[in-house]
N, C-alpha and C positions, 0 to 999 in steps of 0.2 A: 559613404564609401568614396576616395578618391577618385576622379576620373581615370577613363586609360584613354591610351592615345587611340584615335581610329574608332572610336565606341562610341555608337550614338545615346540621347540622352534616354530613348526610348529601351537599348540593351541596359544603360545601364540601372534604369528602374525596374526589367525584369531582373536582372542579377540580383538588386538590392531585395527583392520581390523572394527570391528562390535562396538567398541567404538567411530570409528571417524564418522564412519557411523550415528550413532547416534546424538552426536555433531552437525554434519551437517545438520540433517534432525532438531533439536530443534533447530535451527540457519534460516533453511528456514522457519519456521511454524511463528516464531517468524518475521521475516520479511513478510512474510503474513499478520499475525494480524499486524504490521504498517502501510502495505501501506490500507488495510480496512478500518483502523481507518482513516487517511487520506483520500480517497475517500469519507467518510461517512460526514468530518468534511468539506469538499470542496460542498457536496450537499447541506450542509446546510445555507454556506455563498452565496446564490443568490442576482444578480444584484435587486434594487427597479424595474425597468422597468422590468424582468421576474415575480417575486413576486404578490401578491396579495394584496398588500399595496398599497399606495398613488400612482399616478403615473401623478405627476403631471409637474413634470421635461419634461418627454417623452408621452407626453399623444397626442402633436401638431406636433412629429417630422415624418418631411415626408408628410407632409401637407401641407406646401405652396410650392406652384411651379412656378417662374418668369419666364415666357417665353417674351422674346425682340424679334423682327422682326425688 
C-alpha cells in the first residue's frame, strides 16, 4: 500500500493488516456461496428411481430371486 501523509509505519501495517483481512474474508464468503450454489444444484439433479417420476426402469429390481439346489 502507498504511504499517507501523517500515518505512522506502525498504522499503516495495521491497515495493510485489516485490508487482507478483509480480502480474505470476501474471498471465503464468496466460496461459500459456490459451494451452496453447488449443493443446491446437485439436489436438484436426482436419480429417476429416487424421483417421483416414472420408475419403470427400477420398479422389478430386486424382485426376482433364482435359488438352485
Amino acid at each position: 500500500m502507498p504511504s499517507i501523509n501523517g500515518a505512522g509505519s506502525s498504522a499503516m501495517d495495521f491497515a495493510s493488516e485489516v485490508y487482507s483481512a478483509s480480502l480474505a474474508k470476501n474471498a471465503q464468503e464468496q466460496v461459500g456461496r459456490q459451494n451452496l450454489e453447488l449443493l443446491a444444484e446437485a439436489a436438484k439433479n436426482v436419480t429417476p428411481a429416487a424421483s417421483s417420476g416414472s420408475h419403470t426402469t427400477t420398479d422389478n429390481l430386486g424382485q426376482n430371486i433364482n435359488i438352485n439346489v
